[in-house]
DRENDO-1510 file (C-alpha; in Angstrom, 1 decimal, always signed):
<recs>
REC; n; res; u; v; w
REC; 1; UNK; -63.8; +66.6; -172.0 .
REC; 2; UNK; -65.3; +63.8; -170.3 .
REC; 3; UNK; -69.3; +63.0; -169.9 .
REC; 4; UNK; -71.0; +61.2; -166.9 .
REC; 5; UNK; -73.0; +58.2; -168.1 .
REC; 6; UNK; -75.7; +59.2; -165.2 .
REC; 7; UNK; -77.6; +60.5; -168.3 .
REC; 8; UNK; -78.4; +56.3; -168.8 .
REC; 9; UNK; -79.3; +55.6; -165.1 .
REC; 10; UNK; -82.7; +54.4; -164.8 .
REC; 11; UNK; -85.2; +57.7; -163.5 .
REC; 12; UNK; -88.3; +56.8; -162.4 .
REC; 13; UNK; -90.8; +59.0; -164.0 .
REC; 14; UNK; -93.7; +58.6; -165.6 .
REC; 15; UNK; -94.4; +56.1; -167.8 .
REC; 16; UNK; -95.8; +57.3; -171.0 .
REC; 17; UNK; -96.8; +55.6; -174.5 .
REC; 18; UNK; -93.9; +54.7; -176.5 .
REC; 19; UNK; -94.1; +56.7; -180.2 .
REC; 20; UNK; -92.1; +54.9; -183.1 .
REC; 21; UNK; -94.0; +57.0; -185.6 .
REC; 22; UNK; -94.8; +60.7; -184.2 .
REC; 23; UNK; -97.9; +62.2; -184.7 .
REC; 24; UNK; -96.8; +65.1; -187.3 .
REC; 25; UNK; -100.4; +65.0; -188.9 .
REC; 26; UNK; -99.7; +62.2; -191.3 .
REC; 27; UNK; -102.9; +60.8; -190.5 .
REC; 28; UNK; -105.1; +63.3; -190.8 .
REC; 29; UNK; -103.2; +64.2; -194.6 .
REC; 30; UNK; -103.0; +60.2; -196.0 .
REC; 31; UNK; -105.2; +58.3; -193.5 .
REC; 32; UNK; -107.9; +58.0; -196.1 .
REC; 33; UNK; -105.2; +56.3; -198.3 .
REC; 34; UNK; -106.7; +52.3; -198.2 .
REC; 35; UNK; -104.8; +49.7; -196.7 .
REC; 36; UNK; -102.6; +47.7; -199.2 .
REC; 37; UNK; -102.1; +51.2; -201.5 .
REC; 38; UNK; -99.2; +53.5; -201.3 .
REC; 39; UNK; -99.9; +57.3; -200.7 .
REC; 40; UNK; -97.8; +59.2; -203.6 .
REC; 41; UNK; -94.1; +59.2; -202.8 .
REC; 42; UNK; -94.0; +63.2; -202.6 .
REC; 43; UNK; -95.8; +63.2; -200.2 .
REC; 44; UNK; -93.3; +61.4; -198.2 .
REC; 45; UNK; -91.4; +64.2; -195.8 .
REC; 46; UNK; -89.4; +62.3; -193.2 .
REC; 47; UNK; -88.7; +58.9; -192.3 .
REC; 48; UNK; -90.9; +57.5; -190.2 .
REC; 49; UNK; -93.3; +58.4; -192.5 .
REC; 50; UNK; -92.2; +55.2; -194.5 .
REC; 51; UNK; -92.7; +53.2; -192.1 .
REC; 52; UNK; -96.4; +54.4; -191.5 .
REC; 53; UNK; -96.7; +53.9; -195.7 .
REC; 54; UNK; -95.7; +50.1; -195.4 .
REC; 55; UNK; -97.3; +49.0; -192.0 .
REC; 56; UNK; -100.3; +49.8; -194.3 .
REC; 57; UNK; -99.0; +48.5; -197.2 .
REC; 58; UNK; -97.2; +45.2; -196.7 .
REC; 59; UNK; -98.7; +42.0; -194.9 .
REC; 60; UNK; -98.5; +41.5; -191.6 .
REC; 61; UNK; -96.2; +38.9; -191.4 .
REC; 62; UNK; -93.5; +40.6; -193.7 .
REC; 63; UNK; -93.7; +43.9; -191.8 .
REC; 64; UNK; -93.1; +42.1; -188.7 .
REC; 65; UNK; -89.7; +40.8; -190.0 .
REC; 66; UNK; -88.6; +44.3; -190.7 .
REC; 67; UNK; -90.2; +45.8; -187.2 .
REC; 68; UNK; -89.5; +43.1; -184.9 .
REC; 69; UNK; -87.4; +43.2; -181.6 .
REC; 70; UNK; -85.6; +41.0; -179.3 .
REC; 71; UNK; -87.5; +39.7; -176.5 .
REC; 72; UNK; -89.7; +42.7; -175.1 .
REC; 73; UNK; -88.3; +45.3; -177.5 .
REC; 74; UNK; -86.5; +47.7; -174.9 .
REC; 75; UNK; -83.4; +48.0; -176.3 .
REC; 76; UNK; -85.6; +48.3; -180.0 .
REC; 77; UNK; -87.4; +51.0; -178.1 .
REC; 78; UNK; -83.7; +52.5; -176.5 .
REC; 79; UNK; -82.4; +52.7; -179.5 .
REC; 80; UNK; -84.8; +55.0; -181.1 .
REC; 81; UNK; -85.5; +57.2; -178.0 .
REC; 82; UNK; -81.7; +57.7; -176.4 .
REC; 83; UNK; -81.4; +60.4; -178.9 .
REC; 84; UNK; -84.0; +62.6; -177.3 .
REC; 85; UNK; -81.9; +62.0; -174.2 .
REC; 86; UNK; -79.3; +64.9; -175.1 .
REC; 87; UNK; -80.2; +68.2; -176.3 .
REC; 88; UNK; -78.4; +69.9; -178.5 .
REC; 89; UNK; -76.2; +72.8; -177.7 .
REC; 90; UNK; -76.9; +75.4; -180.8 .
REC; 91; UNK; -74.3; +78.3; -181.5 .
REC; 92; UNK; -75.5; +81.2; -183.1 .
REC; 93; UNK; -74.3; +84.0; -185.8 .
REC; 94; UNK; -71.6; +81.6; -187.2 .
REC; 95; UNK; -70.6; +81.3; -191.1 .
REC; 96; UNK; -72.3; +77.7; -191.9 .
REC; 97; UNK; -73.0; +78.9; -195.4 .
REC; 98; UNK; -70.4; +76.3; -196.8 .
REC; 99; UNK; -71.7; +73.8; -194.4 .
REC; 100; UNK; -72.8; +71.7; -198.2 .
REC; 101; UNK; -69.2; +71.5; -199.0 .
REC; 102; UNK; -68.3; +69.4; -195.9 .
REC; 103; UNK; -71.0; +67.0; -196.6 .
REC; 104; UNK; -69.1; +64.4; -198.8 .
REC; 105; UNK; -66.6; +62.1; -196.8 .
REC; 106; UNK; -64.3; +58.9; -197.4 .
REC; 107; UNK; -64.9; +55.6; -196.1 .
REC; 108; UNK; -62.1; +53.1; -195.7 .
REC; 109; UNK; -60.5; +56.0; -198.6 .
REC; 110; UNK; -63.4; +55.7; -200.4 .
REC; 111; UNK; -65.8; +58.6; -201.7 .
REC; 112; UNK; -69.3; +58.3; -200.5 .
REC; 113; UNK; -71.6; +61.9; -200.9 .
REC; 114; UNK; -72.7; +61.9; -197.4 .
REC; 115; UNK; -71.5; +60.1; -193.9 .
REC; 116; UNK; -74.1; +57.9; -193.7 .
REC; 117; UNK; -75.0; +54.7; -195.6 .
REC; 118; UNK; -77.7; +51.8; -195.9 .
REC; 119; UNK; -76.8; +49.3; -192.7 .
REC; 120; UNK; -77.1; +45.1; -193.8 .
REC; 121; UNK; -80.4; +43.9; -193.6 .
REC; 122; UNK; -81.9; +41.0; -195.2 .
REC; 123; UNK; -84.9; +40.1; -197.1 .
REC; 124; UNK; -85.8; +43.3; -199.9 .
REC; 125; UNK; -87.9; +41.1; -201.2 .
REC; 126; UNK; -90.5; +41.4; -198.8 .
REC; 127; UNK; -91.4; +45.1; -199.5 .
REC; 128; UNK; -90.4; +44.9; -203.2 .
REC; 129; UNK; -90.3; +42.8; -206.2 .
REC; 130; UNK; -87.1; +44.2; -207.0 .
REC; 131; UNK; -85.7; +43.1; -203.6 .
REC; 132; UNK; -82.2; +45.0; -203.0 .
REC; 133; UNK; -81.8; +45.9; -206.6 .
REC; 134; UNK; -84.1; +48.8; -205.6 .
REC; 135; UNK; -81.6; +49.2; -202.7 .
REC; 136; UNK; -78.9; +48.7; -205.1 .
REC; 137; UNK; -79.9; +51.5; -207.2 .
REC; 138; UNK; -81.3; +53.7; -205.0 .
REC; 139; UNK; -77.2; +54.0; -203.1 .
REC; 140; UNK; -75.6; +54.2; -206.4 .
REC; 141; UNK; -77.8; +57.3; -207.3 .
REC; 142; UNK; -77.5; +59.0; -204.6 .
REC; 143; UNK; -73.8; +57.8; -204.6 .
REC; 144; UNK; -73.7; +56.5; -201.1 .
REC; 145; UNK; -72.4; +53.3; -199.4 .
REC; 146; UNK; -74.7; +50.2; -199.4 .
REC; 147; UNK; -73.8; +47.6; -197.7 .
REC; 148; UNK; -75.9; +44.5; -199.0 .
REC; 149; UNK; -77.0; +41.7; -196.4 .
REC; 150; UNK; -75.9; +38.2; -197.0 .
REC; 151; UNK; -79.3; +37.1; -196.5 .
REC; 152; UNK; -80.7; +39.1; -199.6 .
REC; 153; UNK; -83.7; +38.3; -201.9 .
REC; 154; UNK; -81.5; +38.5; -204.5 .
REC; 155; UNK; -78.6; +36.9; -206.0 .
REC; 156; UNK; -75.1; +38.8; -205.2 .
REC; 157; UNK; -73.9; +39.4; -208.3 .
REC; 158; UNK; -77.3; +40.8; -209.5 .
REC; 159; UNK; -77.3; +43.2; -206.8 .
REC; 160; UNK; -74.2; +44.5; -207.7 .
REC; 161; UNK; -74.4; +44.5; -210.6 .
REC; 162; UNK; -77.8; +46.7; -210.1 .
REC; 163; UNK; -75.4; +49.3; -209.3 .
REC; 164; UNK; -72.9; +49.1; -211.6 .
REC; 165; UNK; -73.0; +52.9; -212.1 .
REC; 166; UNK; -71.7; +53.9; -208.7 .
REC; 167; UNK; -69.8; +56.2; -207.3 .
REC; 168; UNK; -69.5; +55.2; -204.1 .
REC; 169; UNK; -68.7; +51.5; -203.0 .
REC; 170; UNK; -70.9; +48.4; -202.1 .
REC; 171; UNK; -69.5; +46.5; -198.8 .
REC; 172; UNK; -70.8; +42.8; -198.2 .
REC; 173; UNK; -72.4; +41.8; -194.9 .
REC; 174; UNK; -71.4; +37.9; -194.1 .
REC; 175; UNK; -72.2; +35.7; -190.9 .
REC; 176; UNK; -69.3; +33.1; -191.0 .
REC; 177; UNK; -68.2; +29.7; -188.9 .
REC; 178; UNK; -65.9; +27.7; -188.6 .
REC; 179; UNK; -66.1; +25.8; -192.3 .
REC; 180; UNK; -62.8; +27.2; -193.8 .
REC; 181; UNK; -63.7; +25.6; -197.2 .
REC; 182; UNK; -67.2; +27.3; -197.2 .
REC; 183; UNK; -65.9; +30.6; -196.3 .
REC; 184; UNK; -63.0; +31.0; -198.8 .
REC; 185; UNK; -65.3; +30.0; -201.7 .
REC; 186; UNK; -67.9; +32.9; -199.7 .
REC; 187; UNK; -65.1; +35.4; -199.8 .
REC; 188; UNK; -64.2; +34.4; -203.3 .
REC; 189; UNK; -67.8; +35.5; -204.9 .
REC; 190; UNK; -67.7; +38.7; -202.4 .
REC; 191; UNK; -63.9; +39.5; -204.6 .
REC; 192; UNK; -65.3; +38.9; -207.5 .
REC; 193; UNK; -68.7; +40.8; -207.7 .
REC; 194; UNK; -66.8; +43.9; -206.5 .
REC; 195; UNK; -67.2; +44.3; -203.0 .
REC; 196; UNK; -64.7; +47.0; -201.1 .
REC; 197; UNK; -64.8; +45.3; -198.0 .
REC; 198; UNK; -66.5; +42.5; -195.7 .
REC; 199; UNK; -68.8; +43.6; -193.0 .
REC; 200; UNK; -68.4; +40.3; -190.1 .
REC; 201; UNK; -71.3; +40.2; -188.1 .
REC; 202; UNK; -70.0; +39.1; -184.6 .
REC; 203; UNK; -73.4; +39.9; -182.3 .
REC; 204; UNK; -75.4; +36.9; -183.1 .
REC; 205; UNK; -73.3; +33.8; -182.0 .
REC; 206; UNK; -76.9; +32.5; -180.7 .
REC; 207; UNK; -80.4; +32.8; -181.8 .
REC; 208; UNK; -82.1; +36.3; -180.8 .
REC; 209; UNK; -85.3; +36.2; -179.1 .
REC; 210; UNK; -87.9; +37.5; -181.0 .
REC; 211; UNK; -91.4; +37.1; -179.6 .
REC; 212; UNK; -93.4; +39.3; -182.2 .
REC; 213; UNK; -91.4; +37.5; -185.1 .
REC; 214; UNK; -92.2; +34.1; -183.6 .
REC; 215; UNK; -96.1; +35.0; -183.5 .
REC; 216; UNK; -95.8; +35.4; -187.2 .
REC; 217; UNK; -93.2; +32.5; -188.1 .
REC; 218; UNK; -90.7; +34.9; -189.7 .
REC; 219; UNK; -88.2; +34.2; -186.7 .
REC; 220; UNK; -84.0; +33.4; -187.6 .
REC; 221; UNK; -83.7; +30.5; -190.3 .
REC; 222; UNK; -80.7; +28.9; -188.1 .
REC; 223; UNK; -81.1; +28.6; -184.7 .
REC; 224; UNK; -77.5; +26.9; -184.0 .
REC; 225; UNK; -74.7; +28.7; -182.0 .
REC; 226; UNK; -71.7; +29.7; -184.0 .
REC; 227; UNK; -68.1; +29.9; -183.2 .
REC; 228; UNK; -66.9; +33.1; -183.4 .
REC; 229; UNK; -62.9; +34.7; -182.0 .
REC; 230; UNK; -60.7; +36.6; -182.6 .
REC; 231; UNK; -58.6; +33.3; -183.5 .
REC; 232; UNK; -60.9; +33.0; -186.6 .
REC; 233; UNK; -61.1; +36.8; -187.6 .
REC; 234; UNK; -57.4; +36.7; -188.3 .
REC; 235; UNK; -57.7; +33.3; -189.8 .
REC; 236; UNK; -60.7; +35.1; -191.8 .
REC; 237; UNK; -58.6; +38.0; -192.6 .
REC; 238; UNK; -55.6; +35.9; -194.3 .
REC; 239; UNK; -58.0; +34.1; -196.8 .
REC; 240; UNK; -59.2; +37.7; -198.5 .
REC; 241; UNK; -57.5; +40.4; -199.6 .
REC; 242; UNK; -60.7; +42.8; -198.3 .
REC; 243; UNK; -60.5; +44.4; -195.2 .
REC; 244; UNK; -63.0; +43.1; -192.6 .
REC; 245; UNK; -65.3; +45.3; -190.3 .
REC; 246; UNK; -66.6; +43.4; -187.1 .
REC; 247; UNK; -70.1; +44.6; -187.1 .
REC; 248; UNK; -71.6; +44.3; -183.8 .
REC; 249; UNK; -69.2; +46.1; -181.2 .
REC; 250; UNK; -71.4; +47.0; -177.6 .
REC; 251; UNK; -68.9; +47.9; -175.7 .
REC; 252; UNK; -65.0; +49.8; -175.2 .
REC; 253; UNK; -63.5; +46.9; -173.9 .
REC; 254; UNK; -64.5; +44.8; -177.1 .
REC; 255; UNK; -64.1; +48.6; -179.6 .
REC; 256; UNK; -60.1; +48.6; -178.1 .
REC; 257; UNK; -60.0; +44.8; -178.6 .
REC; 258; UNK; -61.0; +45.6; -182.4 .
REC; 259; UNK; -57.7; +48.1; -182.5 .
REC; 260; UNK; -55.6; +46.0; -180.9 .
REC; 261; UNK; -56.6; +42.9; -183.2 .
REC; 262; UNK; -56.1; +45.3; -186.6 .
REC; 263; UNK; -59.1; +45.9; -187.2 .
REC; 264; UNK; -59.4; +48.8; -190.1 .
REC; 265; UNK; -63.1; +49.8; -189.0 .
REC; 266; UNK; -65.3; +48.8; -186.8 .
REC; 267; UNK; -69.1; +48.7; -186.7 .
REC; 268; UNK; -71.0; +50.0; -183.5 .
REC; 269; UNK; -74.4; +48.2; -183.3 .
REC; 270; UNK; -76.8; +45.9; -181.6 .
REC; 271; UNK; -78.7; +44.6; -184.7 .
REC; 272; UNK; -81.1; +47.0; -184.2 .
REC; 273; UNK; -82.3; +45.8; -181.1 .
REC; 274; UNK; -83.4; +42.6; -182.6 .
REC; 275; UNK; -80.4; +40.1; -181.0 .
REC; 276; UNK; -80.4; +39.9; -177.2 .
REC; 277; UNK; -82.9; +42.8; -175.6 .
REC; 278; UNK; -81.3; +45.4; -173.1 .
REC; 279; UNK; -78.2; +45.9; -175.1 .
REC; 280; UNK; -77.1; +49.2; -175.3 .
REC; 281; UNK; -77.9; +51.7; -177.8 .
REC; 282; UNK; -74.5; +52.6; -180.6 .
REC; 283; UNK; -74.9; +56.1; -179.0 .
REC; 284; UNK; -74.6; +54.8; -175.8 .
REC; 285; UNK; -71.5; +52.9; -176.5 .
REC; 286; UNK; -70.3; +55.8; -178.6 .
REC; 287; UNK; -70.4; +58.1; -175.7 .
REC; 288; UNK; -68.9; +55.0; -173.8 .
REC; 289; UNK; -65.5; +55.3; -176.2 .
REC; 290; UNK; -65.6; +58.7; -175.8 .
REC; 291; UNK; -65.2; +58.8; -172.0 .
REC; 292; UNK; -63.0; +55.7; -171.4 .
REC; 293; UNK; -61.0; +55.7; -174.5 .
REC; 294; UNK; -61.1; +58.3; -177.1 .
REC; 295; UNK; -58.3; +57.3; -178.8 .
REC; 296; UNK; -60.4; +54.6; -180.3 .
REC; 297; UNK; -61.7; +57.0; -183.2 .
REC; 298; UNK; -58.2; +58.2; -184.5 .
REC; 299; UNK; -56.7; +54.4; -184.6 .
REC; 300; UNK; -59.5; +53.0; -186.7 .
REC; 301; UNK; -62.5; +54.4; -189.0 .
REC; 302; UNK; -66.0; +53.9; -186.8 .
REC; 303; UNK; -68.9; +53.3; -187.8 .
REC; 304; UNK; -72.9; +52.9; -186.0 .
REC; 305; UNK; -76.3; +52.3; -186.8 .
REC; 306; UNK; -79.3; +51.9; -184.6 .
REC; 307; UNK; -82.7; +53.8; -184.2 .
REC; 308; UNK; -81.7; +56.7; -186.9 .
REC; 309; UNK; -84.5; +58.9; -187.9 .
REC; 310; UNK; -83.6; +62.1; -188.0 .
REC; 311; UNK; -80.7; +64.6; -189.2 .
REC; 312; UNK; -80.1; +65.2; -185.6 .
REC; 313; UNK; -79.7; +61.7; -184.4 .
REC; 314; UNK; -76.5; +61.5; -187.2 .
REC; 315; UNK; -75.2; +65.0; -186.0 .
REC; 316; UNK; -74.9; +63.4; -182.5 .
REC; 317; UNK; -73.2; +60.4; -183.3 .
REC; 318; UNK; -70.7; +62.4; -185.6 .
REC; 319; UNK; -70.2; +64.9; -182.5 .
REC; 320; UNK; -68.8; +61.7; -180.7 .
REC; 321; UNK; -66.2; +60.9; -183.3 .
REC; 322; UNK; -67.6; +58.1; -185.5 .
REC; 323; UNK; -67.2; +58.7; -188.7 .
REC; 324; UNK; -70.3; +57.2; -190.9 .
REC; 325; UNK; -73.7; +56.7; -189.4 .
REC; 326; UNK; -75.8; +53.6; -190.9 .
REC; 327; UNK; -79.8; +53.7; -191.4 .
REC; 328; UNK; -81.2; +50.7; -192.3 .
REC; 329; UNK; -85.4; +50.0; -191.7 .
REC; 330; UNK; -86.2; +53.1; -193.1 .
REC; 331; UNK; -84.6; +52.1; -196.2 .
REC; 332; UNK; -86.6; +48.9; -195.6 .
REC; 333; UNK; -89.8; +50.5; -195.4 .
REC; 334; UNK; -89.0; +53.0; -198.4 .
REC; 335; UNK; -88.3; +50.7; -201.1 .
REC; 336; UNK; -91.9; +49.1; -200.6 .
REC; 337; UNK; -91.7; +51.8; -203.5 .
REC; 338; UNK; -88.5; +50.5; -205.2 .
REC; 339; UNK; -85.2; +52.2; -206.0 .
REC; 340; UNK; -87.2; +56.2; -206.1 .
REC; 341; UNK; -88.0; +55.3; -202.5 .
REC; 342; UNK; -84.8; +54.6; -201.5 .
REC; 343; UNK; -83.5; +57.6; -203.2 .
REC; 344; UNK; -86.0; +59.7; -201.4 .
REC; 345; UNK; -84.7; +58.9; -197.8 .
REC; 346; UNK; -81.1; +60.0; -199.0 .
REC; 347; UNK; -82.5; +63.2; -200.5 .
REC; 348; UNK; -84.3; +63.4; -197.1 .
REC; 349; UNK; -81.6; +62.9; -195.1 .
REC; 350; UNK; -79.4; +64.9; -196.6 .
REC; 351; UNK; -81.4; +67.9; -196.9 .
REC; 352; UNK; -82.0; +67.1; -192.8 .
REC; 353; UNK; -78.2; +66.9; -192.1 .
REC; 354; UNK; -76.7; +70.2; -193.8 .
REC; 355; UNK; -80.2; +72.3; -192.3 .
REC; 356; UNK; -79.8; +70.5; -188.7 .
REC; 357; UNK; -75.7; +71.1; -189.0 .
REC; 358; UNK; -76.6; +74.7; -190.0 .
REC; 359; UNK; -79.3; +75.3; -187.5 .
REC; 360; UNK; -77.1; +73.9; -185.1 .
REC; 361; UNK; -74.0; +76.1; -185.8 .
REC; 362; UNK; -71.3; +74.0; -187.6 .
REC; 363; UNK; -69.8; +75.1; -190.0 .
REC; 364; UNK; -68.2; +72.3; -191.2 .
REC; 365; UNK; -69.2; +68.8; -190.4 .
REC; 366; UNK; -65.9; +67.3; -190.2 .
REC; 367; UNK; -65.2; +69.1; -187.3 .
REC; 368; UNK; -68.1; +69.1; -185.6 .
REC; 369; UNK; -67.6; +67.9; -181.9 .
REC; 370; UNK; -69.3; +67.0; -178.9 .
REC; 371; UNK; -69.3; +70.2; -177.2 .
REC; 372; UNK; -72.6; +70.3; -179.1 .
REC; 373; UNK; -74.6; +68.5; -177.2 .
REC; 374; UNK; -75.4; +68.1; -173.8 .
REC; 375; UNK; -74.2; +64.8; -172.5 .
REC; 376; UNK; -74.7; +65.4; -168.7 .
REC; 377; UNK; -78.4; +66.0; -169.4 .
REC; 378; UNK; -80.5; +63.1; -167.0 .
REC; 379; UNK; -84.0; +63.4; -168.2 .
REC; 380; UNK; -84.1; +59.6; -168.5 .
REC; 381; UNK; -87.3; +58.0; -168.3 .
REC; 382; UNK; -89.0; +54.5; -166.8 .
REC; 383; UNK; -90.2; +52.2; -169.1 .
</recs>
């Protein structure tokens, strides 16, 4: 089955206000909640209502590091809004009362309790004093995959250790050069805290241009270009014994490129819209895979983040074939209430993702497919 990627082509209609955090009556239940105080956690029922909680709670300038975009923000905005691009196709009077059972999956052969996981992003200690140990904690409870930034708050081995309990694993995000020395002794601490794999950022060879972060000075640190081939991945890959996930795939050219190169997993994402604006969305690329080269998802494990909110947005990228779906500001924005924040969204999210699946008709999520969704729907909108 193949899908026409007119659903993407630029429709004039109306223009209309863009909504990051839909009006579902959280104002009119918290909005009396002061500025710099956070409304109790149970009262908390989706995600985006974290991200309402720490736009009040957090400074300016360190919600801005977690909110900003690339240039004017469109592919920021895509990413959250290509979802509602594609309805959903539900199937009634079907059996989805084992639909739980299907939730757990494997990742690279590891167990995780649900296909999705925290995505890389740096600086927990802006929402928390805990920094990613709340992260830390938060994925080992609710036994998922975490996958900690290099550019933490914290030291490595504390994170890790912050999760010594877990179930599932910990993956370590790294942006890497050309300095062999530097990044055998980088790959040596990754071994040796207990990472499962390294997660290769490969979308940011140059500085991304960040208008709102530069208003408020919490822009990139390093504004040099980096060298970055698939020359050096292999040269990367024979200095660890850890698999490595290139983490920043935009297109099927580069996804095949990943296979052909060896590649174990790969991760579909455009740093959540925060690297080089009017990049494509991971569902767009997804559905990109899909139509020009399938195959891609039964030779190597893949993975996308970008924009997630909502059950639905996971069932859809699941329906394409990838095979773990990473969130990453809402966990941002939740642990501005530590490690019971963090375990919240999971709770959230899975409760979201077995109802949706139900609601929607699968009966197992392992097989869920894109016959699910519409993906010839066109009701595209102007900007």
């Amino acid at each position: 089955m193949r899908f026409s990627l007119l659903a993407f082509a630029t429709v004039a209609l109306a223009a209309r206000p863009f909504l990051e955090e839909p009006d579902t009556g959280i104002d009119d239940a918290l909005g009396n909640t002061p500025d710099g105080t956070l409304p109790p956690l149970e009262s908390m029922v989706g995600l985006p209502d974290f991200q309402w909680a720490a736009r009040r709670y957090m400074n300016t300038s360190a919600f801005t590091y977690y909110r900003n975009g690339a240039a004017g923000e469109w592919s920021y905005r895509n990413n959250l809004e290509v979802f509602q691009r594609f309805p959903l196709r539900p199937r009634v009077l079907r059996d989805i009362t084992n639909v739980e059972a299907s939730l757990p999956t494997t990742i690279l052969g590891y167990n995780t309790s649900a296909p999705f996981f925290i995505s890389p992003c740096a600086r927990g200690g802006y929402a928390h004093p805990d920094g990613e140990l709340g992260l830390a904690k938060g994925a080992s409870s609710g036994q998922i995959l975490y996958m900690a930034s290099l550019f933490s708050s914290k030291p490595m081995a504390d994170i890790y250790a912050a999760g010594s309990n877990r179930t599932a694993p910990f993956f370590q995000q790294v942006y890497l050069t050309d300095d062999m020395n530097a990044t055998q002794q980088l790959f040596k601490q990754i071994e040796d805290v207990g990472s499962k794999a390294i997660v290769l950022t490969i979308d940011s060879p140059g500085d991304g241009i960040r208008h709102r972060a530069a208003r408020y000075s919490v822009g990139s640190a390093d504004s040099s270009l980096s060298l970055l081939t698939w020359d050096l991945f292999h040269k990367y890959g024979n200095m660890t014994k850890l698999p490595i996930i290139p983490k920043g795939i935009q297109t099927v050219e580069d996804a095949r490129e990943a296979v052909n190169n060896g590649a174990k997993a790969i991760f579909l994402s455009n740093h959540g819209g925060r690297q080089i604006d009017q990049s494509p969305s991971s569902l767009e690329v997804a559905l990109e895979i899909y139509n020009k080269d399938p195959d891609v998802f039964s030779q190597t494990e893949v993975y996308a983040d970008g924009g997630v909110r909502y059950g639905t947005d996971i069932l859809k990228l699941l329906s394409l074939g990838v095979k773990a779906v990473g969130v990453g500001r809402p966990f941002m924005y939740a642990n501005v209430y530590g490690a019971e924040g963090v375990e919240k969204v999971i709770d959230i999210l899975k409760y979201e993702l077995l109802n949706d699946a139900a609601n929607l008709g699968v009966a197992d999520l392992k097989k869920i497919g894109p016959q699910y969704v519409n993906w010839a729907a066109t009701n595209v909108w102007s900007q």
